[in-house]
C-alpha positions in Angstrom: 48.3 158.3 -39.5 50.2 155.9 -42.1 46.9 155.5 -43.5 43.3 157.5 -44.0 39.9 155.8 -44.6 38.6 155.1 -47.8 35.8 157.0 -48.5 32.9 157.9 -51.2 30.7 160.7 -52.0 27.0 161.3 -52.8 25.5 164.6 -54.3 22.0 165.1 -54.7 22.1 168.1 -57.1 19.1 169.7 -58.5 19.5 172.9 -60.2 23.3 173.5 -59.3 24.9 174.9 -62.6 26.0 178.2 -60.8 27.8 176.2 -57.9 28.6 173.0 -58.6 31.8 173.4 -60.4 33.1 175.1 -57.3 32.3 171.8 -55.5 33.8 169.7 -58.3 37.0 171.9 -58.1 37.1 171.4 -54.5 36.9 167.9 -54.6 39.4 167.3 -57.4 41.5 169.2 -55.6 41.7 167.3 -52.5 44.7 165.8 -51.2 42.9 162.3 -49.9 40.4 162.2 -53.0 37.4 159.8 -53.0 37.6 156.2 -54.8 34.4 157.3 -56.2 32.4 160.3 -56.1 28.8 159.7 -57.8 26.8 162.9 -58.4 22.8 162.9 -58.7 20.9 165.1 -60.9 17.9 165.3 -59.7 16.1 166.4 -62.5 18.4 169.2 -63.3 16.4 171.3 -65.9 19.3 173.8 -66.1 23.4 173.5 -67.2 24.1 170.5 -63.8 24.1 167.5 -65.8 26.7 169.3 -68.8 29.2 170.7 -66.0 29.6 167.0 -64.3 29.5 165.1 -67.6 32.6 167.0 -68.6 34.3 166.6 -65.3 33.4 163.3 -65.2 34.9 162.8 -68.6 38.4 164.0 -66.8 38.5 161.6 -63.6 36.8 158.3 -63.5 36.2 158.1 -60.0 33.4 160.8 -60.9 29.7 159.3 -61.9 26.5 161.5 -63.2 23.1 159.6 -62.3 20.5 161.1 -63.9 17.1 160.8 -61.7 13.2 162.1 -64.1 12.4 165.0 -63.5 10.0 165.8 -60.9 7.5 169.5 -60.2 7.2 168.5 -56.5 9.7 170.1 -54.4 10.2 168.0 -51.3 12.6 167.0 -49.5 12.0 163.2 -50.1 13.5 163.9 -53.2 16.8 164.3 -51.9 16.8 161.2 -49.9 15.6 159.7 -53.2 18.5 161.0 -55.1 21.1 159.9 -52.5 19.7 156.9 -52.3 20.4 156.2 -56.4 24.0 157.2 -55.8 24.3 155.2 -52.6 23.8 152.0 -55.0 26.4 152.8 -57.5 29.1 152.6 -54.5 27.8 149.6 -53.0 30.6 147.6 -55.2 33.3 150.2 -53.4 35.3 148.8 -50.7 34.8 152.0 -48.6 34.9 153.0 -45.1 32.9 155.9 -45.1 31.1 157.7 -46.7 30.0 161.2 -47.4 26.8 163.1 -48.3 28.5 167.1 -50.0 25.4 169.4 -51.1 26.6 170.6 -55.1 26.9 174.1 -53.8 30.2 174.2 -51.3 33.6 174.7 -51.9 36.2 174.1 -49.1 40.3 173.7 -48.7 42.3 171.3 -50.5 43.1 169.4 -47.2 39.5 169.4 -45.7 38.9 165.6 -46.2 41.9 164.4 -45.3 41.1 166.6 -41.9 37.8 165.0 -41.5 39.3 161.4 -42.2 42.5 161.7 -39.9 39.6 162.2 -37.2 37.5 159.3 -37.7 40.8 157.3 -38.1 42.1 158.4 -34.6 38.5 157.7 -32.6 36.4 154.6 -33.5 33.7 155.6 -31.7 33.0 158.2 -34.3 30.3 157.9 -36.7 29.3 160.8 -38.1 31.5 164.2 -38.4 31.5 167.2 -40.1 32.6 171.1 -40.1 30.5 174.5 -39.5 29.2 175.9 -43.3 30.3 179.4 -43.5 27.7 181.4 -46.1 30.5 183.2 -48.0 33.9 183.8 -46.8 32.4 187.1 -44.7 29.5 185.6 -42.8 29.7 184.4 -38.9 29.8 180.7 -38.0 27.8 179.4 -35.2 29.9 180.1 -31.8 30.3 176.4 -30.9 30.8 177.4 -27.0 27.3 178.0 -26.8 26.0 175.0 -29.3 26.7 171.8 -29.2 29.5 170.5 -31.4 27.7 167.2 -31.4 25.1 168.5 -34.3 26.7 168.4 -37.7 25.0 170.4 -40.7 23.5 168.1 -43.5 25.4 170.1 -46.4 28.7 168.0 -44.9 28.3 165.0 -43.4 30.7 161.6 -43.3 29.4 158.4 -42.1 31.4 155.8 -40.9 29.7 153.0 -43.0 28.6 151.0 -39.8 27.2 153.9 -38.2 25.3 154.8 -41.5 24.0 151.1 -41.9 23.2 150.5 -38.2 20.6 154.1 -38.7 19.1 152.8 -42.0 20.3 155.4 -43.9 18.3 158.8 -44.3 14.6 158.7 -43.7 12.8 160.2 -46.6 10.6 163.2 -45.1 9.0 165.0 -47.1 9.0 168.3 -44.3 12.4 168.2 -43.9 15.2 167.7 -41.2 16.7 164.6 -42.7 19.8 165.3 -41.8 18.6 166.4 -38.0 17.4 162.5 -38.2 20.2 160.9 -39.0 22.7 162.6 -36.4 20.5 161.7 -33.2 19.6 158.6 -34.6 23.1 157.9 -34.4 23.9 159.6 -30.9 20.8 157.1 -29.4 22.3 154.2 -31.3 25.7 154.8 -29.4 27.6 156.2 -31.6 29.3 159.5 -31.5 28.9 162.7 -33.5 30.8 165.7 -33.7 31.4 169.1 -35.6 35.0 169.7 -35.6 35.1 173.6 -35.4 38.9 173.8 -36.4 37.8 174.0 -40.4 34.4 175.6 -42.4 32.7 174.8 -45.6 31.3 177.7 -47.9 28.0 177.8 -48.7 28.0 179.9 -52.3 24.7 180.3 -52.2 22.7 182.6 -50.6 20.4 180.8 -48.1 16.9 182.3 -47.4 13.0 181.4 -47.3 12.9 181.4 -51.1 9.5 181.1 -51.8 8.0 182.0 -48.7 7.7 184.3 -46.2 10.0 184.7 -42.7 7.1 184.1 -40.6 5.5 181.5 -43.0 9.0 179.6 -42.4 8.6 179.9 -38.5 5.3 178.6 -38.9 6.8 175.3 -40.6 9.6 175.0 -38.3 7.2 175.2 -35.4 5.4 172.5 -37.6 8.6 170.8 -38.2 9.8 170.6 -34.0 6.7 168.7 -33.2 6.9 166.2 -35.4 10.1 165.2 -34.6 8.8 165.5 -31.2 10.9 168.6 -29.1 10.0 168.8 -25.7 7.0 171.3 -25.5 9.3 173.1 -22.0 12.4 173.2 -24.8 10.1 174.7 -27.2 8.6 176.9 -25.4 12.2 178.0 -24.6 13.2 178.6 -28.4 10.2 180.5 -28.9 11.0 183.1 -26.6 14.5 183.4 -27.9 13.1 183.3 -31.9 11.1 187.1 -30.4 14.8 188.5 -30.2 15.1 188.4 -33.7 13.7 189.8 -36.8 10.7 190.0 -37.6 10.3 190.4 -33.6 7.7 188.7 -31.1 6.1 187.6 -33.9 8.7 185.9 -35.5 8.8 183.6 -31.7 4.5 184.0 -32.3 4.8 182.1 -35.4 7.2 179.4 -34.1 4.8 179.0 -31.1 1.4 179.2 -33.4 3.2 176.0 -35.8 3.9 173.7 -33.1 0.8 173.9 -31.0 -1.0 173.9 -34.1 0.0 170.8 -34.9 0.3 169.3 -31.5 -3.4 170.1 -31.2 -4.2 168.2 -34.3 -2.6 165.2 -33.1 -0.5 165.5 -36.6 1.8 162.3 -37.0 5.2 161.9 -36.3 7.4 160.6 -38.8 9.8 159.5 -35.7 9.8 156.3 -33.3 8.6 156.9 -30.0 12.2 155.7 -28.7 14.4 158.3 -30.8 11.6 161.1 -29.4 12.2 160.6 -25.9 15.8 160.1 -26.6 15.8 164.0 -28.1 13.7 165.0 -25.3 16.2 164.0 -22.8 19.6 165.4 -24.3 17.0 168.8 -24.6 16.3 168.5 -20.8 19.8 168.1 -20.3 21.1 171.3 -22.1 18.5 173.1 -20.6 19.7 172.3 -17.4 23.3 173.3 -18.6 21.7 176.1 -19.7 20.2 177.1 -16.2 22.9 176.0 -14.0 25.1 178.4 -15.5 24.8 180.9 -12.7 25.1 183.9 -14.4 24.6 186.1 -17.8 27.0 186.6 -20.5 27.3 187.5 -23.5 25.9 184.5 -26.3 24.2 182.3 -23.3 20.8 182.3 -25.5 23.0 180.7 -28.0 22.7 177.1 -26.1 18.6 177.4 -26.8 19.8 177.1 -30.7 20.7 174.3 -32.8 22.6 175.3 -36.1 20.4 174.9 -38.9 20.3 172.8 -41.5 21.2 173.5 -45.4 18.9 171.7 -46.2 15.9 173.4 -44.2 17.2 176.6 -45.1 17.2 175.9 -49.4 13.7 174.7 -49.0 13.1 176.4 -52.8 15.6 174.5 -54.2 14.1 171.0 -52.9 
């Protein structure tokens, strides 16, 4: 390539001051840097808004926002604060642009990876890596789930593609970054995980202030209202008893959904983009059947890799 995209990045950070100068280390460091990189403190109470003010001070390509501070921990907020930084670029001539968490850290030649790949297909809009938490964790075995998910704490737009969505839809429950990738798919455009490179996650992901089977409950909640297919549920459900805390762990899953399914509790999706997800789950359920036989990781096609974002719920 004689010549990679121009791109810009937007950080929500709320709360980062023991990672983010990992992320602003990484970035610096890159070998296709960003024209401008504008960082959101969303109502940091801690060390954030110091750390980036001195970077900033270094490089002028990088912007603190500041947003009020807020006691509600949603995950509006962060659509919120990415939506302040997405105005300061607007006067960028970019052609993509990226949404980093303030808590990864990643190679030196990561974008200029992520770039080179958008450059060489324009049907392309939205890629990403795998997040690795820590250097000794497992990444998701991407023969077994689809490589057309990409995890929230990475994404890059291609500027049309993240126009043509509308941007991120501001949910308070969560899965933001879920929306934005199929919205994409069922608006034609292509989206892809490139598995040959990982981000670190430096912080430890968990329930935070809630318990495991209080977070199945939600993301039972959380799979109805963006509308899964109660067959592809059902399906998930009896994989989530394989793991800790077992059969009730899939219990809880099961108890969120119907819960809300019998309550008639609204969607915060269109009725087009729900049977649009319902269909690609059909589909990888048949994949998943018409395998033929049993080996080693098949349950793995009932997953989807999970978002950073669902998973830092305390930090939201």
């Amino acid at each position: 390539m004689s010549r990679l995209p121009v791109y810009v990045l937007i950080t929500p950070a709320r709360n980062e001051a023991a990672f983010i100068e990992q992320t602003i280390q990484s970035v610096v460091a890159q070998t296709a840097r960003p024209a401008k990189w504008v960082i959101v403190s969303d109502g940091s109470t801690d060390e954030t808004d110091a750390i980036v003010l001195n970077y900033a001070a270094q490089h002028d390509w990088i912007e603190l926002v500041r947003m009020p501070e807020r006691k509600e921990r949603h995950f509006a907020g962060k659509v919120l604060a990415f939506n302040a930084g997405y105005a300061r670029v607007q006067s960028v001539p970019y052609e993509l642009v990226g949404n980093l968490d303030g808590d990864l850290s990643f190679d030196e030649d990561y974008y200029s990876f992520l770039l080179a790949k958008v450059a060489a297909d324009t049907a392309l809009g939205l890629v990403g890596t795998p997040f690795q938490e820590n250097d000794t964790a497992p990444v998701y075995d991407y023969r077994f789930v689809s490589i057309e998910h990409v995890s929230g704490c990475c994404q890059l737009f291609r500027r049309e593609c993240f126009e043509e969505i509308g941007g991120y839809v501001p949910v308070e429950g969560g899965g933001i970054d879920h929306l934005a990738v199929t919205t994409a798919r069922m608006k034609g455009w292509k989206t892809r995980t490139f598995t040959e490179k990982v981000c670190r996650h430096n912080r430890t992901m968990g329930t935070a202030q809630v318990s495991l089977l209080q977070a199945r409950l939600r993301q039972g909640r959380k799979d109805y209202a963006f509308g899964y297919h109660p067959l592809w549920e059902l399906f998930r459900c009896v994989h989530q008893m394989t793991y800790k805390p077992r059969i009730l762990g899939g219990l809880a899953l099961l108890y969120g959904y119907l819960r809300a399914l019998l309550r008639g509790e609204k969607r915060p999706i269109s009725d087009e983009l729900m049977a649009f997800q319902r269909r690609e789950q059909m589909q990888r359920l048949k994949k998943f059947f018409g395998l033929g036989r049993i080996f080693p990781g098949k349950e793995a096609a009932l997953r989807q890799p999970a978002d950073c974002a669902s998973l830092k719920s305390a930090n939201r």
